[in-house]
C-alpha positions as a Markdown table, in Angstrom:
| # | Residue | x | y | z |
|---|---|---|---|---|
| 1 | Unk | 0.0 | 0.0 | 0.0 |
| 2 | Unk | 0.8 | 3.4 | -1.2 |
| 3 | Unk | 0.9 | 6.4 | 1.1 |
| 4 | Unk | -0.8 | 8.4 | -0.7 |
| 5 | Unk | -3.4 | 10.9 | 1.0 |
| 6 | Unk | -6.6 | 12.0 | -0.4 |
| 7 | Unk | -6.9 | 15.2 | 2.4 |
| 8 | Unk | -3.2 | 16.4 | 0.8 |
| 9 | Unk | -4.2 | 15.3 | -2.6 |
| 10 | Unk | -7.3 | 17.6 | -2.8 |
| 11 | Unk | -5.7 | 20.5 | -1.2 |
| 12 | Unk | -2.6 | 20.5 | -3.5 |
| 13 | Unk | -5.5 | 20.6 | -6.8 |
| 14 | Unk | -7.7 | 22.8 | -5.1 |
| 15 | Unk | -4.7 | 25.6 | -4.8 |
| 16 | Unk | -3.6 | 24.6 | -8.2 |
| 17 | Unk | -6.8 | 25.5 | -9.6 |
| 18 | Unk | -7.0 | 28.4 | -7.5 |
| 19 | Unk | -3.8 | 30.1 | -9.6 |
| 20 | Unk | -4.5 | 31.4 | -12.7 |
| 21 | Unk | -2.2 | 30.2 | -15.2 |
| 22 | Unk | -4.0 | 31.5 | -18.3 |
| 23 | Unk | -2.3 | 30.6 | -21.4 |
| 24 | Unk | -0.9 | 34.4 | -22.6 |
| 25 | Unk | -0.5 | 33.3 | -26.1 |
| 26 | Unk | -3.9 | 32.4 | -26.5 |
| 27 | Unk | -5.4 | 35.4 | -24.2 |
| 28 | Unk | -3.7 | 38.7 | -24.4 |
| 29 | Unk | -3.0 | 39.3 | -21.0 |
| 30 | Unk | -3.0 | 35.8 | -19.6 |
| 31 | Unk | -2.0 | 35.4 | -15.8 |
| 32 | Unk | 1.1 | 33.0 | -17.7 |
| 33 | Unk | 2.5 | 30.0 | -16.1 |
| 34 | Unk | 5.1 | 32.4 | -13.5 |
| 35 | Unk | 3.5 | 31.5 | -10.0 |
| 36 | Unk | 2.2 | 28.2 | -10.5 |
| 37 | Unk | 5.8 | 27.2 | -11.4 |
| 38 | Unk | 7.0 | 29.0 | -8.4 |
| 39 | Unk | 4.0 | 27.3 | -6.1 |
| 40 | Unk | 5.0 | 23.8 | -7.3 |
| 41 | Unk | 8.8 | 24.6 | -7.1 |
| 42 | Unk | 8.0 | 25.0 | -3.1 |
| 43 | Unk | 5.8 | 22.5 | -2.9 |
| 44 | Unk | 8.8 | 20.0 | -4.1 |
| 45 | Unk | 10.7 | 21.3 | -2.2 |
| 46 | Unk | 9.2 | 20.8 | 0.9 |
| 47 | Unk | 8.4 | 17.2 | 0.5 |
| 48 | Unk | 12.0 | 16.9 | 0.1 |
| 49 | Unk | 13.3 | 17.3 | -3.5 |
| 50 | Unk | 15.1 | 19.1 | -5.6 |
| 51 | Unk | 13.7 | 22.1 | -7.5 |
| 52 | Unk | 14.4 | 24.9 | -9.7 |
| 53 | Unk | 13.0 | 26.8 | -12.6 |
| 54 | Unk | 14.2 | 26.7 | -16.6 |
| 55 | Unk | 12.4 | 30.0 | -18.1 |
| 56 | Unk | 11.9 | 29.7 | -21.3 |
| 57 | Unk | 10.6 | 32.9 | -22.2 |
| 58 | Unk | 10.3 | 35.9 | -19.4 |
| 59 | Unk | 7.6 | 35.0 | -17.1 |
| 60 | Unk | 7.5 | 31.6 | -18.5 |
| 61 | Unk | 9.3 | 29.4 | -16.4 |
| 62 | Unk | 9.0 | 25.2 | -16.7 |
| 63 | Unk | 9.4 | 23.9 | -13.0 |
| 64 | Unk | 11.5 | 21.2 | -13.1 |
| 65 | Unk | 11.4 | 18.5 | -9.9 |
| 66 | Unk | 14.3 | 15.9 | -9.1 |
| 67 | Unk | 14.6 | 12.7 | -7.3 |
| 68 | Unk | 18.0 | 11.3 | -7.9 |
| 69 | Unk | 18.8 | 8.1 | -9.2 |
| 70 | Unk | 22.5 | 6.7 | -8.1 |
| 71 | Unk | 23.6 | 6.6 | -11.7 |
| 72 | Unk | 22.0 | 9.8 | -12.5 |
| 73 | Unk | 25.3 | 11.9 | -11.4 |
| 74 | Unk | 27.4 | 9.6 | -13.3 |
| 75 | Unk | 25.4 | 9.2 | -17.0 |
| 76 | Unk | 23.6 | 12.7 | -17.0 |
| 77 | Unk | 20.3 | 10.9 | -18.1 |
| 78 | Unk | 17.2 | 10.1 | -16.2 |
| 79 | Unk | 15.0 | 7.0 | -16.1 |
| 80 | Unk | 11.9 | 8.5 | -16.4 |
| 81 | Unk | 10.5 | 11.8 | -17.1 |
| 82 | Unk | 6.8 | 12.8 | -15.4 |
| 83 | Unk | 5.4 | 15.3 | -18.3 |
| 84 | Unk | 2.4 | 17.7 | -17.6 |
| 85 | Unk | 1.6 | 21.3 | -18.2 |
| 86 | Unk | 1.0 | 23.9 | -16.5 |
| 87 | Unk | -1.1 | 26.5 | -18.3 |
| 88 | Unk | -4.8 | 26.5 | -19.3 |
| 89 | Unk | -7.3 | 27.9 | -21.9 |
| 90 | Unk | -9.2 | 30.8 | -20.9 |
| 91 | Unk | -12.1 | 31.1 | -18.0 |
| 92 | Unk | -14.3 | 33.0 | -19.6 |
| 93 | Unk | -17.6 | 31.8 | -19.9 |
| 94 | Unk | -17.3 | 29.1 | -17.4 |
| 95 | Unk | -21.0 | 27.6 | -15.3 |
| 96 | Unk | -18.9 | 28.2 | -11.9 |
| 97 | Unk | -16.4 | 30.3 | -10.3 |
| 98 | Unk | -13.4 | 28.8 | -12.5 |
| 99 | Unk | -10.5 | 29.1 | -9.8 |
| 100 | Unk | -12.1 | 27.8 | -6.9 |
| 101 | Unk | -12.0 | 24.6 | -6.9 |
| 102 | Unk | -15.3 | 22.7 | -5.8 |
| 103 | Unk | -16.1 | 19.0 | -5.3 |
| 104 | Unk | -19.5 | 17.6 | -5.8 |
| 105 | Unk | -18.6 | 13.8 | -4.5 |
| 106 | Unk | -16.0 | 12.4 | -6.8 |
| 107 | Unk | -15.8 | 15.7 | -9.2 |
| 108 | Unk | -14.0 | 18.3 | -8.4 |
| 109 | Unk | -14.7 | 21.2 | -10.5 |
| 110 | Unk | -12.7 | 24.6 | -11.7 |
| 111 | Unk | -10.4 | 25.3 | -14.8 |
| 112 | Unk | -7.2 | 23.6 | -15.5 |
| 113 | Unk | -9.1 | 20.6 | -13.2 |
| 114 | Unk | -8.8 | 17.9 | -15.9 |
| 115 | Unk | -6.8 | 19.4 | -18.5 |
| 116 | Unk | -4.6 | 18.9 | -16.3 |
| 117 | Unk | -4.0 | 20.0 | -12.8 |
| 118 | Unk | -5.3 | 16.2 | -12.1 |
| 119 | Unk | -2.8 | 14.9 | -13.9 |
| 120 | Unk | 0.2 | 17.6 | -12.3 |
| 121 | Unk | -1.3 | 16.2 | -8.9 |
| 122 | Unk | -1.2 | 12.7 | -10.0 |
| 123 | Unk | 2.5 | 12.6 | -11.2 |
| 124 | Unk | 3.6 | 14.5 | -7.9 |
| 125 | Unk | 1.5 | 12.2 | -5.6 |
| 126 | Unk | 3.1 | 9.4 | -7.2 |
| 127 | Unk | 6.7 | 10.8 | -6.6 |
| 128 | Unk | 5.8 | 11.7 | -3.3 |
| 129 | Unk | 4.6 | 7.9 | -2.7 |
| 130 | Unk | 7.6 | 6.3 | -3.6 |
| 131 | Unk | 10.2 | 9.0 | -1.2 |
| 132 | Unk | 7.7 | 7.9 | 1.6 |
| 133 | Unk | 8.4 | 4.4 | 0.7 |
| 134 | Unk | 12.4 | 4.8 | 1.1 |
| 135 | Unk | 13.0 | 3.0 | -2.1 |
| 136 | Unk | 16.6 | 3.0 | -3.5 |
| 137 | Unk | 16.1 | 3.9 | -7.6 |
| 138 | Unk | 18.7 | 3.5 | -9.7 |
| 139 | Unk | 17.5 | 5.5 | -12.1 |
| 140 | Unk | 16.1 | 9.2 | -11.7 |
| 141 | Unk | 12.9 | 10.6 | -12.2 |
| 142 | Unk | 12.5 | 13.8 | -13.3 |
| 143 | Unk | 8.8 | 15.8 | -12.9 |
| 144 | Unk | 8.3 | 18.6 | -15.8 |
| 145 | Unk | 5.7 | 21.2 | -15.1 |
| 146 | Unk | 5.8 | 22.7 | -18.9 |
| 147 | Unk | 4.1 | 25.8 | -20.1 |
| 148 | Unk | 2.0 | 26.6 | -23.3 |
| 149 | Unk | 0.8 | 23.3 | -23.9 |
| 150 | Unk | -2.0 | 24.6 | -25.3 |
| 151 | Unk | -0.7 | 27.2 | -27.6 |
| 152 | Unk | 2.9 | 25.9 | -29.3 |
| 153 | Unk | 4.1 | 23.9 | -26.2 |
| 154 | Unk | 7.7 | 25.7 | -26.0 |
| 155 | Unk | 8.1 | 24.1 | -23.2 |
| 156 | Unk | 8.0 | 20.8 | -23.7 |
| 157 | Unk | 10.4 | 21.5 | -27.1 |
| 158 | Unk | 12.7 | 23.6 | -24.2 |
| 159 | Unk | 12.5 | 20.1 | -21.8 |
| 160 | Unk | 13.4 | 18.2 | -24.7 |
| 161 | Unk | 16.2 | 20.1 | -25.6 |
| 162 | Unk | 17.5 | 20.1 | -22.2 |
| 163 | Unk | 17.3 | 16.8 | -21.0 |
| 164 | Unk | 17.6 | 13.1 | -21.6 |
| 165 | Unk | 15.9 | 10.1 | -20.2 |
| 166 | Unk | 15.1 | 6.3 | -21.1 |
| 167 | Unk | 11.7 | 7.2 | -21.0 |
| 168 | Unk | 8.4 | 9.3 | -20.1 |
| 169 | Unk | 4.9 | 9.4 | -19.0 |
| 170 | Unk | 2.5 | 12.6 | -20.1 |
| 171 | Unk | 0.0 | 13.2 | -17.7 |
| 172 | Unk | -2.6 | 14.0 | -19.7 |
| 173 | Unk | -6.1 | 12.7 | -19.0 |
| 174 | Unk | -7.0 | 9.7 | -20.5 |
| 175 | Unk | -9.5 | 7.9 | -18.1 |
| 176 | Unk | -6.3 | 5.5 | -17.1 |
| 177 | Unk | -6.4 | 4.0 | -20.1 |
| 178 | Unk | -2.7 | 3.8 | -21.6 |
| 179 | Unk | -2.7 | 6.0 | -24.6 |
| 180 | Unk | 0.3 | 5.0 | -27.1 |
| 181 | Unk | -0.7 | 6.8 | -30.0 |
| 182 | Unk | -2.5 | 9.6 | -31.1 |
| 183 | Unk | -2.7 | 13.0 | -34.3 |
| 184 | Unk | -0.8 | 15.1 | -35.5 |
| 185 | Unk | -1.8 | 18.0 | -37.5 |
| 186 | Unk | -0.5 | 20.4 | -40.7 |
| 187 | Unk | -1.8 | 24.1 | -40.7 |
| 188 | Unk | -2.0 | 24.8 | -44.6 |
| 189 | Unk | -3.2 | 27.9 | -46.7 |
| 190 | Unk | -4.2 | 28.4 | -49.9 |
| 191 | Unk | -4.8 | 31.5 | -51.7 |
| 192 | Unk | -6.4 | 32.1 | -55.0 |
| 193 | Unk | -6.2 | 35.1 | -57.1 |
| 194 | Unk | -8.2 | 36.8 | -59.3 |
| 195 | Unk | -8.9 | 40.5 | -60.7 |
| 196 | Unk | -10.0 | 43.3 | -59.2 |
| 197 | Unk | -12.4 | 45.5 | -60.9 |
| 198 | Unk | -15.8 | 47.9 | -60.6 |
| 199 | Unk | -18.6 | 45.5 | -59.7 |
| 200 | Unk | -20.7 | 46.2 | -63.0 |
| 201 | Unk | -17.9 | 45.0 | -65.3 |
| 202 | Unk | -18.4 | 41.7 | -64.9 |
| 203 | Unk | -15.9 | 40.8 | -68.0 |
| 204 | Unk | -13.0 | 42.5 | -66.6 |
| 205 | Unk | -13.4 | 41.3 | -62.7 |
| 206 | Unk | -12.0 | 37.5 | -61.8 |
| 207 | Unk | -13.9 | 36.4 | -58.6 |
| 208 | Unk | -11.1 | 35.2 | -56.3 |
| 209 | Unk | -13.9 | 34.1 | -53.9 |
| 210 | Unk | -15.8 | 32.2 | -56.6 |
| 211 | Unk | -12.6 | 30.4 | -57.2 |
| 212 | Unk | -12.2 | 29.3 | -53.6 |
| 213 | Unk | -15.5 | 28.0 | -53.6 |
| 214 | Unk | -14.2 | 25.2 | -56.2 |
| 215 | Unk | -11.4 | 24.9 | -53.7 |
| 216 | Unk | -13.8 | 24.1 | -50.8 |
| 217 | Unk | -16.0 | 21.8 | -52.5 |
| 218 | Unk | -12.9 | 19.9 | -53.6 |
| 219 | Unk | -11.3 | 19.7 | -49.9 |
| 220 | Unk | -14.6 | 18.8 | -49.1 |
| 221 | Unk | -14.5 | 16.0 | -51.9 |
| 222 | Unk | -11.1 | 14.9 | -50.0 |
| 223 | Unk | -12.2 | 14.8 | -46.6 |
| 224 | Unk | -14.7 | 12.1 | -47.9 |
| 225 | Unk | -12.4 | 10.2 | -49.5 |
| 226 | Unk | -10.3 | 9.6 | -46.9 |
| 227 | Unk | -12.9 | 8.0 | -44.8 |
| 228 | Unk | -12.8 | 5.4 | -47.7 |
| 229 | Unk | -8.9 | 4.3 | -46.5 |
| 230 | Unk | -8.2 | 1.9 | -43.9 |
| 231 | Unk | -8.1 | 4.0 | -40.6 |
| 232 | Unk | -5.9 | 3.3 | -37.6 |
| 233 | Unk | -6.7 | 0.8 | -35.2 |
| 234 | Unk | -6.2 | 3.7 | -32.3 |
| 235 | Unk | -6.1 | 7.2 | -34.4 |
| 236 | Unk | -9.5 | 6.2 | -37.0 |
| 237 | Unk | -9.3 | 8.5 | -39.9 |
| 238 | Unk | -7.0 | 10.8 | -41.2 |
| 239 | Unk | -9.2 | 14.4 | -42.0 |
| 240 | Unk | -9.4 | 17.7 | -43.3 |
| 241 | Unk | -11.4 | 21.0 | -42.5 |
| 242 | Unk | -11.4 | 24.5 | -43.8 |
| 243 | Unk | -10.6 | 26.9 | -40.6 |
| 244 | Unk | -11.0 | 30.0 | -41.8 |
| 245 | Unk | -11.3 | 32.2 | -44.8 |
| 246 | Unk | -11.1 | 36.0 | -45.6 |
| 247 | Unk | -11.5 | 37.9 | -49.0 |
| 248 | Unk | -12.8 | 40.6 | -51.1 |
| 249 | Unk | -12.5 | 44.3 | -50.0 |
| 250 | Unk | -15.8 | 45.8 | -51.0 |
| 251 | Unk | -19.2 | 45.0 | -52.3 |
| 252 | Unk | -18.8 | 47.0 | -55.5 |
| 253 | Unk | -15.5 | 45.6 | -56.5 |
| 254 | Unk | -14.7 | 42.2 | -57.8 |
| 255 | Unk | -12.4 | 40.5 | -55.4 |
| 256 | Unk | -8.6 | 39.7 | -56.3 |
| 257 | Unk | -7.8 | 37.3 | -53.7 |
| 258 | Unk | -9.3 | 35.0 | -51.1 |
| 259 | Unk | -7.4 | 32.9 | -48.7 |
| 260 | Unk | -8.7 | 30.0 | -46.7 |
| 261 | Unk | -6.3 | 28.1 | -43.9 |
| 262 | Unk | -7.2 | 24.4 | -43.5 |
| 263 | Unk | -6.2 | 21.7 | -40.8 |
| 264 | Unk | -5.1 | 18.6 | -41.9 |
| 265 | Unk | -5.3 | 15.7 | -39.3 |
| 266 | Unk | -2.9 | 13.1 | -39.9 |
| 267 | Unk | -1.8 | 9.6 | -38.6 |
| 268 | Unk | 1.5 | 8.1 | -37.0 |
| 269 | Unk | 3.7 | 7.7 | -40.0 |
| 270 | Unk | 2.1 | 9.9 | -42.4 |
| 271 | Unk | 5.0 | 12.8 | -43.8 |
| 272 | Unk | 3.5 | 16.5 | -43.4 |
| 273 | Unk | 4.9 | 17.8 | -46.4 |
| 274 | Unk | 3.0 | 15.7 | -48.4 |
| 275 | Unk | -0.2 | 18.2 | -47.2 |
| 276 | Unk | 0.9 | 20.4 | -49.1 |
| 277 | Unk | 0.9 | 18.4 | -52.3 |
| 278 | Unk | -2.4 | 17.0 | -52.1 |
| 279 | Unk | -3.5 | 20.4 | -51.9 |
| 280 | Unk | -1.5 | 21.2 | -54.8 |
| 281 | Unk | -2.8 | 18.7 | -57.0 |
| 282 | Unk | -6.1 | 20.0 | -56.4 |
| 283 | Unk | -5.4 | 23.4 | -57.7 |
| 284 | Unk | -3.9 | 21.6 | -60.5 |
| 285 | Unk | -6.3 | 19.5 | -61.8 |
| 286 | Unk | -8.8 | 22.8 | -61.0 |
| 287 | Unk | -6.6 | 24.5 | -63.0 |
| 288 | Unk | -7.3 | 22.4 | -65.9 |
| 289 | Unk | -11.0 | 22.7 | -65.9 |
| 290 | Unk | -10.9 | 26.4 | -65.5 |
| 291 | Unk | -7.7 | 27.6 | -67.2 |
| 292 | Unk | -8.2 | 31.3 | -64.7 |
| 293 | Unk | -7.9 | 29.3 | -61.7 |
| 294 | Unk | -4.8 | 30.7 | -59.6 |
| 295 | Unk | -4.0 | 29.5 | -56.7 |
| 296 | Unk | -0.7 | 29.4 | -54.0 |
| 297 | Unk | -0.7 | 26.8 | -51.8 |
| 298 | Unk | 1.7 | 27.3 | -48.7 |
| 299 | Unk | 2.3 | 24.6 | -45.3 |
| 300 | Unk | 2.1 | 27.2 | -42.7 |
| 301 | Unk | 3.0 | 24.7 | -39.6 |
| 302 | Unk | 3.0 | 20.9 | -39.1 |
| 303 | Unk | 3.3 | 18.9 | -35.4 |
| 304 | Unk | 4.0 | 15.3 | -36.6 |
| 305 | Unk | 1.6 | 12.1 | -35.1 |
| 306 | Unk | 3.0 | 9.9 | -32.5 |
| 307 | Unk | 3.3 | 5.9 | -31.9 |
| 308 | Unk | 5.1 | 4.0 | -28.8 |
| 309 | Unk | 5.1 | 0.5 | -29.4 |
| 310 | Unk | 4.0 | -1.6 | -26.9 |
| 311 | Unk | 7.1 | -3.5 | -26.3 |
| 312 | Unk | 8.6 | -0.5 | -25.1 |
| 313 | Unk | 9.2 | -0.6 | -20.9 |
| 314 | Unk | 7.4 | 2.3 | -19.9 |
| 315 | Unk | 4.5 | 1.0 | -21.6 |
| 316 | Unk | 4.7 | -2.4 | -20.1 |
| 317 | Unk | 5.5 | -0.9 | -16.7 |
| 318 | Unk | 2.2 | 1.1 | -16.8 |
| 319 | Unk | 0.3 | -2.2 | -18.0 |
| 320 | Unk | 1.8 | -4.4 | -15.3 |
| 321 | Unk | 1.4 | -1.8 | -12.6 |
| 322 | Unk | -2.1 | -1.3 | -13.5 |
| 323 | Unk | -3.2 | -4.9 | -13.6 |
| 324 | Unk | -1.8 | -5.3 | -10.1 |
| 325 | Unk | -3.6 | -2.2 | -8.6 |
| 326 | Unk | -6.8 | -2.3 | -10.6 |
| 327 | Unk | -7.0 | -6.1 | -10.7 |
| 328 | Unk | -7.8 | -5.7 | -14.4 |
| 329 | Unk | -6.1 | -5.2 | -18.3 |
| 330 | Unk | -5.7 | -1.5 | -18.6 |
| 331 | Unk | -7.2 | -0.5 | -22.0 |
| 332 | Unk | -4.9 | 1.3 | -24.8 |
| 333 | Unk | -5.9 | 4.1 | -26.8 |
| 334 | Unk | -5.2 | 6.6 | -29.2 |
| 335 | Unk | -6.1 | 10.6 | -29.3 |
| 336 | Unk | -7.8 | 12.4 | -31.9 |
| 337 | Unk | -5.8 | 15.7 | -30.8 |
| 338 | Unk | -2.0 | 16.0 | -30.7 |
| 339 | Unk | 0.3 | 15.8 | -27.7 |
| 340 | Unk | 3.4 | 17.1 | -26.3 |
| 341 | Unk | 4.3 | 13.3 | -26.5 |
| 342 | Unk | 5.7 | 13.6 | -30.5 |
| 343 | Unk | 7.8 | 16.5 | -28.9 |
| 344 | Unk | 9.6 | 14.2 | -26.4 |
| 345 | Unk | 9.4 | 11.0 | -29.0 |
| 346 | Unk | 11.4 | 12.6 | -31.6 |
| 347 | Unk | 13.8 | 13.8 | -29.0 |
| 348 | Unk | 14.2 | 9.8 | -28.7 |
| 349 | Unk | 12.5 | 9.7 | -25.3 |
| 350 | Unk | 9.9 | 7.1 | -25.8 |
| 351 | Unk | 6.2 | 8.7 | -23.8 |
| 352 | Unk | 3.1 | 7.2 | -22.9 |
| 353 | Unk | 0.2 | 9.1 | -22.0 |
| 354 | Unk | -1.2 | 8.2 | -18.7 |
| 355 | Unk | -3.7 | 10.3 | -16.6 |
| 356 | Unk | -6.7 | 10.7 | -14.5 |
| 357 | Unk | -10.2 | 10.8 | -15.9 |
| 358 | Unk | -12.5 | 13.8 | -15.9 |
| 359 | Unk | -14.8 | 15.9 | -18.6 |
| 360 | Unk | -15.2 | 19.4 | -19.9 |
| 361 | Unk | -11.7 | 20.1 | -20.6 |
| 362 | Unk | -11.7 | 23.7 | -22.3 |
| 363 | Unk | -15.7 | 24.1 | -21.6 |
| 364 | Unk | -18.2 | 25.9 | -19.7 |
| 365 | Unk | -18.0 | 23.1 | -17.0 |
| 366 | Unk | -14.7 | 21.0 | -16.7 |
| 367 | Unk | -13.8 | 18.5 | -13.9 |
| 368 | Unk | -11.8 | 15.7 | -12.7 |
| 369 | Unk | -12.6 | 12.5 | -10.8 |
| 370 | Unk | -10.5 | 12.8 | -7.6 |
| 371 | Unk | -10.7 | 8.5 | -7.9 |
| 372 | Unk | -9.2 | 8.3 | -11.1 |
| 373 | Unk | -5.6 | 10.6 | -9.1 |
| 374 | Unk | -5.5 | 9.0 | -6.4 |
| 375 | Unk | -5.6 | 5.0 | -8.5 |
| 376 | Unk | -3.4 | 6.6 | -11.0 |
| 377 | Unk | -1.0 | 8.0 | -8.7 |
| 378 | Unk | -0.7 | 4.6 | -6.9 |
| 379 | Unk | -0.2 | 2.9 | -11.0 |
| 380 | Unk | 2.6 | 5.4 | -11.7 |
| 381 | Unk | 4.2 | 4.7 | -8.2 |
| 382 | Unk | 4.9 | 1.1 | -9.1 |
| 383 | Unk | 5.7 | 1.8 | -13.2 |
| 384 | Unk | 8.3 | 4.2 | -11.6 |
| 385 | Unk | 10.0 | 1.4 | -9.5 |
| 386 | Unk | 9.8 | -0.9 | -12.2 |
| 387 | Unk | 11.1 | 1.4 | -14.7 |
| 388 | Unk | 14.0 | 3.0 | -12.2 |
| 389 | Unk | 14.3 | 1.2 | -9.2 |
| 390 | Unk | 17.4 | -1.1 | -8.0 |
């Protein structure tokens, strides 16, 4: 048996919760990531481990946690890194007070709850749990509070740059099921061009918008086909969407250009350059059919999908360790969305996303089963002695 501590688990989310770490890349004047790095920096502290702070950008500061490993000093590399971030999407909007955290039975309610001060508390429980139990690792474990997740996650691409380790667990919720695979994504635009000209000259004007319009119903097309191909057991179907368009500058004057950005959603293996000509081909074979067609296709930003395999030891760690305290197979699964995960992967860090359940992350009304912490933080516990110990 664990010591792990409901009473101290609860207090530590509700004050986590209770700080606003509101992304500032995504809201202009966000709170930033600055004093819940510097609350969980003490709070490491105090429970007897190492601490400090890597900023990454003024005001943005990654906490970083240590608890040493006896060959840790001598290799420079850690056994395991415990991955979560720090900021959160905005509270506007939200049913309740969103930083005050309140618990209706198992829920516990406020922003960041889920997505994922849980999974912060989890990984720290579970760290706490195994210095309680005096056990001798071998390897160290590193804990990574990481800003701007949710905008362009510099902070995992700073912990990445930064450090090494055999291996790592993300935080993230995922209902403890063992997620080992999941989307990435490519931002693309396309801009087609036409002539501008006084509204009631219909010869002389080129409708750039009118041209986009063939664009759309062709992505459309494409999105459609793609549900025809054999999907990922884990990841389902590769997609596309149009995001947003803008065009035209006036009602009386034939518009000379129109852009539209689209997201791509794409699978573990799939190249992200090859977006971009799939959308090219498009314009070409539009091009044919309508010799005015002009069009400039451009891959604004790509994060690539991720795969662990199963066979890797942090995977089977988590699998053993949560058959013995569950009494049950833990269930894998794949995201839909992307994850810092690819970030670390590439790095050559193989990462497994393992977190607490919850619902409403980013919504009106988000919360996290306090259950689902406290089972996961006992799971991680034993993948971490099985993974670093002596």
């Amino acid at each position: 048996m664990w010591d792990i501590r409901e009473v101290e688990a609860y207090k530590l989310l509700a004050d986590l919760v209770a700080i606003d770490s509101t992304n500032p890349s995504l809201v202009p004047g966000g709170a930033g990531e600055q004093r819940i790095a510097e609350y969980i920096a003490r709070y490491l502290k105090e429970a007897g481990f190492e601490s400090h702070l890597d900023e990454v950008q003024p005001g943005r500061p990654n906490v970083i946690g240590l608890m040493p490993g006896l060959e840790n000093a001598r290799t420079g590399r850690h056994g395991l890194i415990i991955n979560g971030h720090t900021d959160t999407v905005s509270t506007a909007g939200m049913a309740y007070e969103p930083l005050v955290a309140r618990r209706e039975g198992d829920d516990v309610h406020g922003r960041g709850s889920v997505d994922m001060k849980g999974g912060l508390v989890m990984g720290i429980l579970a760290m706490m749990a195994v210095k309680r139990a005096g056990a001798r690792l071998r390897k160290s474990v590193l804990f990574t509070g990481v800003v701007d997740e949710e905008y362009a996650s510099i902070g995992s691409e700073d912990v990445a740059r930064r450090y090494k380790a055999d291996a790592a667990v993300i935080t993230e919720p995922s209902g403890l099921s063992l997620t080992v695979a999941h989307k990435g994504f490519a931002w693309v635009s396309v801009a087609t061009l036409g002539k501008a000209a006084h509204g009631s000259r219909y010869s002389e004007g080129i409708d750039a918008i009118a041209k986009m319009g063939k664009m759309l119903v062709s992505v459309e097309d494409l999105g459609k086909a793609y549900l025809k191909e054999a999907a990922h057991p884990l990841c389902g179907h590769k997609s596309i969407h149009a995001s947003l368009i803008e065009g035209g500058t006036e009602l009386s004057t034939y518009p000379a250009y129109c852009k539209a950005q689209f997201e791509r959603r794409t699978l573990p293996g799939e190249d992200p350059a090859g977006i971009a000509a799939e959308l090219e081909s498009i314009c070409g074979a539009l091009k044919q059919e309508d010799p005015q067609f002009q069009a400039e296709v451009t891959l604004d930003f790509t994060r690539d999908a991720y795969e662990v395999s199963r066979d890797q030891p942090v995977v089977v760690a988590i699998a053993s360790a949560f058959k013995e305290v569950v009494g049950e197979d833990i269930e894998f699964g794949g995201g839909s969305g992307w994850m810092d995960s690819a970030l670390l992967g590439a790095a050559g860090i193989p990462t497994a996303i393992f977190g607490p359940g919850g619902k409403g992350g980013h919504s009106r009304e988000e919360s996290v089963s306090m259950r689902t912490i406290l089972t996961g933080a006992q799971v991680l516990a034993k993948a971490i002695l099985a993974v670093c110990g002596s």
